[in-house]
C-alpha positions in Angstrom: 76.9 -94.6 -3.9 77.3 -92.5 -0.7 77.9 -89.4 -3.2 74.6 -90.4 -5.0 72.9 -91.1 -1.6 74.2 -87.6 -0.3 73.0 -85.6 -3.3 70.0 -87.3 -3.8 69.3 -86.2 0.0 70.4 -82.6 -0.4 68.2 -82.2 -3.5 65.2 -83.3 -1.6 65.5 -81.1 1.0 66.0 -78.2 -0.8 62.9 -79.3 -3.0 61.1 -79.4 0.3 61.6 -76.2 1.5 61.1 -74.4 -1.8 57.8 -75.9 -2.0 57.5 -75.3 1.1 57.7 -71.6 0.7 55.6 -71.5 -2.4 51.6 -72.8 -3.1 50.6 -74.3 -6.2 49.0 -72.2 -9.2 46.1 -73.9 -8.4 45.4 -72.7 -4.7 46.1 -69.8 -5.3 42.4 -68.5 -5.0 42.8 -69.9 -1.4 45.4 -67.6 -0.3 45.1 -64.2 -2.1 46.7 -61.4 -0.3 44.9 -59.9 1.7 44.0 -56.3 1.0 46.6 -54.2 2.7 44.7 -52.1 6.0 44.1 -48.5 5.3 45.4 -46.7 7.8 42.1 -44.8 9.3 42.8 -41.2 8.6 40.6 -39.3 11.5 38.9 -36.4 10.2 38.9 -33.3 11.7 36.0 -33.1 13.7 34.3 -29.7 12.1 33.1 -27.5 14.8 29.2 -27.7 14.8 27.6 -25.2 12.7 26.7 -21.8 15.0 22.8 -21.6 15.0 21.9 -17.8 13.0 19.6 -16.1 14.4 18.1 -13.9 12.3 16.4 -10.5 13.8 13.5 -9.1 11.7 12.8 -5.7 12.2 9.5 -4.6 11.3 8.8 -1.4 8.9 7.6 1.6 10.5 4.0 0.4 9.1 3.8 -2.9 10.4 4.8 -1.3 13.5 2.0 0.7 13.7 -0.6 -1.8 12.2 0.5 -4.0 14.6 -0.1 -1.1 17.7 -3.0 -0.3 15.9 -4.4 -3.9 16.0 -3.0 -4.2 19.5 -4.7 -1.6 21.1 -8.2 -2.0 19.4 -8.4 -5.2 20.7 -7.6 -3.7 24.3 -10.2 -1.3 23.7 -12.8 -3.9 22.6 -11.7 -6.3 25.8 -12.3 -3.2 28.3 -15.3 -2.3 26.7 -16.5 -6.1 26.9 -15.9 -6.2 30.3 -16.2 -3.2 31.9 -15.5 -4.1 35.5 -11.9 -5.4 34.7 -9.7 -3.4 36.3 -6.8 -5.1 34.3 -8.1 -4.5 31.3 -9.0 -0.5 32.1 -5.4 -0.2 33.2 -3.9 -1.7 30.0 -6.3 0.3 27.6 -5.6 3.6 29.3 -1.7 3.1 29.4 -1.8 2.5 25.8 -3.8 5.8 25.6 -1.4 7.4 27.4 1.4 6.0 25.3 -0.4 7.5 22.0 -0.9 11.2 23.6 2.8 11.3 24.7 3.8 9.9 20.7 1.5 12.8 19.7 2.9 15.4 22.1 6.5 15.0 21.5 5.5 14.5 17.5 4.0 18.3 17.7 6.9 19.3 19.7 9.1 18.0 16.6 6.8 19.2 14.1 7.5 23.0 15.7 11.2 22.2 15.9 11.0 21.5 12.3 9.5 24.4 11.3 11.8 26.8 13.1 14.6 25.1 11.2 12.9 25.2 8.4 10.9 28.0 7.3 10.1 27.0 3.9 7.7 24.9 4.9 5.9 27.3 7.6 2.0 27.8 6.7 1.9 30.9 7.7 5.2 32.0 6.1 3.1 33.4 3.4 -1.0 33.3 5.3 -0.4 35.6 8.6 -2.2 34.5 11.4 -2.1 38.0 13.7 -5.7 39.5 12.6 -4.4 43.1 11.0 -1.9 41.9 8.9 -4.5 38.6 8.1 -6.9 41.0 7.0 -4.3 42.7 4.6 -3.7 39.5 3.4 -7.2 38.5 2.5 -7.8 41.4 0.9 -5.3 40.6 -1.5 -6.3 37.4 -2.1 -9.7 39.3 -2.9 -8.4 41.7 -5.4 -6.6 38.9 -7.8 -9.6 37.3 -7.8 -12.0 40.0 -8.5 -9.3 41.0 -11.1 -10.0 37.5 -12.4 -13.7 38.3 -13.1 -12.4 41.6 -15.0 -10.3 39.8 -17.0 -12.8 37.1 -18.2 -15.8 39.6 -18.9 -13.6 41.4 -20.5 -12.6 38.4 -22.5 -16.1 37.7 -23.5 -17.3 35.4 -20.6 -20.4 36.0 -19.2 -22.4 33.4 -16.3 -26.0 31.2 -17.0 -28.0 30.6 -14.0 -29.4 27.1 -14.3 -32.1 26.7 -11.8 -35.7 25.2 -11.1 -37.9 28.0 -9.9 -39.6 25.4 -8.0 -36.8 25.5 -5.5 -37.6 28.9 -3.3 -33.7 28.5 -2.7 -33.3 29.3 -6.2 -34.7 32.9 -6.0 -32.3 33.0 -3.0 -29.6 32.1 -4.9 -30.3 34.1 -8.1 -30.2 37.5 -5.6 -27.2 36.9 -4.3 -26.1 36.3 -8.4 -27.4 39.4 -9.5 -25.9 41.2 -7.1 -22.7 39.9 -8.1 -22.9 40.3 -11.6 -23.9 44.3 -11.2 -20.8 44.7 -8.8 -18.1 43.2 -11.2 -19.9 44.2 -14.6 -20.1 40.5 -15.6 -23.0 39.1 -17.7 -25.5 37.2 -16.1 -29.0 34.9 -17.4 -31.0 33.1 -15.7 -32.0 29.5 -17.6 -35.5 28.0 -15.9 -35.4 23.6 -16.3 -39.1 24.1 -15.0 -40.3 26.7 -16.7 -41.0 28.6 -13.1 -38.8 32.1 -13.6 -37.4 33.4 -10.5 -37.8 37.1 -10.1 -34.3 38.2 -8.5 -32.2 37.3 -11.9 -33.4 40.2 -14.3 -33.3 38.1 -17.8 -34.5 34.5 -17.8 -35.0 32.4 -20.7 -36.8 28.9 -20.8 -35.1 25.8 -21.4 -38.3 24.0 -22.4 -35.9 21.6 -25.2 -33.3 20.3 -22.9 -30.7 22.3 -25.0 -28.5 23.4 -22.0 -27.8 19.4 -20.1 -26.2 19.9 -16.5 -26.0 17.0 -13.7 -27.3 19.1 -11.2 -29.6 22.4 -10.7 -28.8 24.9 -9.3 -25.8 25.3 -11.5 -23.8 28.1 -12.7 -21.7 27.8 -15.5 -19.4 30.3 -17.4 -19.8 30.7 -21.1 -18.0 32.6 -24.0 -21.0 33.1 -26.6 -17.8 33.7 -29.2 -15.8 31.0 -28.5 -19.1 28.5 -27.5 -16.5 27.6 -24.5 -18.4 26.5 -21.1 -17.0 26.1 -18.0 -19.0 25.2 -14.7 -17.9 27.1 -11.7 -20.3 25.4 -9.2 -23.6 23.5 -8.5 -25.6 23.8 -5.7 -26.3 26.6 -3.6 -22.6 28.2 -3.3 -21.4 31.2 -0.8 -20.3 34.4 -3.0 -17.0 34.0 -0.8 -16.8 30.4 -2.4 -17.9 31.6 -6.3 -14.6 34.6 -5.9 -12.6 31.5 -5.3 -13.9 29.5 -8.3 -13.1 31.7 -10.9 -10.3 32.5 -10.0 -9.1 29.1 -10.3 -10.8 28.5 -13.7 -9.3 32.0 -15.0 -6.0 30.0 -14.3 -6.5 26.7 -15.5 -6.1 25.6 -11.7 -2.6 26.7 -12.2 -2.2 29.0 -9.4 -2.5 28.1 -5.5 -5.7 27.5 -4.3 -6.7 30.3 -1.8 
């Protein structure tokens, strides 16, 4: 019976304490493991962004729009108030600032030109007055040679005019006078039916055949080729009507004298 007792004991105990150590099926919602603690890993603290600062530079245009726009209102201020001696000041230093740009741009610009003859004016148009003159008056002779070439061609000139106008009689002189010098034909055309005496043939243009913008007009034609060209209108110098054909005798090719 002791053995029994002694058993009996020992089997209880050790029931006990295994029980002990575990909890029903049925609690176990009461003591779920808790979640295991991440370990906090500390991020690196990133070093703050650096601001960017971000220069603009203005174009060479802005630059001067803006100057522009700065000094005009300077100007209008000092002009506003005239006994500001502030204002003066500020407007006449700007001044100052714009003649000294424009001095030491026209010291550059001769700089330039020393280095780079090319683009020297008078390279090829002398300024000194005997070797000026030489130059002219071959200037003159290609475009008197022009006037050969086209009356030879078959061109001849038609006066437009409105012998109302006493500047048309003028005008007609001076045309005539040219036309016997370089053997090129000339008529007078009347819009008015007033004939100016200084052109020695004159017809009528009593139909509106002959339509021009303006009067006086004088216009090259080619009777063969029924071409016509207008070299002017208005009352034109003889110095300007050498020019003119010379630039329509080469299609505006050549440089403009």
């Amino acid at each position: 019976m002791k053995l029994v007792s002694f058993l009996l004991v020992t089997l209880i105990l050790v029931s006990a304490s295994t029980f002990a150590e575990q909890v029903p099926n049925g609690w176990r919602w009461y003591n779920e493991p808790k979640a295991a603690k991440k370990k906090r890993v500390e991020k690196k603290k990133q070093s703050a962004t650096p601001s960017v600062t971000v220069k603009r530079t203005m174009s060479a245009k802005q630059q001067l729009d803006w100057f522009k726009a700065a000094h005009e209102e300077a100007q209008a201020a000092a002009i506003i108030d005239p006994t500001n001696e502030q204002k003066a000041a500020l407007l006449m230093h700007m001044n100052k600032y714009v003649a000294d740009k424009s001095s030491r741009f026209g010291m550059t610009f001769k700089k330039v030109l020393h280095t780079t003859p090319e683009l020297d004016y008078l390279k090829d148009r002398p300024a000194e007055a005997a070797a000026r003159q030489e130059h002219l008056k071959g200037i003159r002779n290609k475009h008197i040679d022009s006037i050969h070439k086209m009356s030879n061609d078959g061109w001849g000139m038609f006066y437009v005019y409105n012998g109302s106008d006493k500047l048309s009689d003028t005008l007609g002189s001076s045309l005539q006078n040219f036309s016997d010098k370089h053997g090129i034909a000339l008529l007078g055309i009347s819009k008015d039916a007033n004939l100016v005496n200084s052109v020695r043939q004159n017809e009528i243009d009593d139909k509106g055949r002959l339509d021009v913008p303006f009067v006086p007009a004088i216009v090259l034609v080619n009777p063969i080729t029924k071409e016509m060209k207008p070299l002017s209108y208005g009352f034109i110098s003889m110095d300007k009507l050498y020019g003119r054909f010379y630039n329509v005798a080469t299609d505006y090719q050549d440089q403009d004298f």
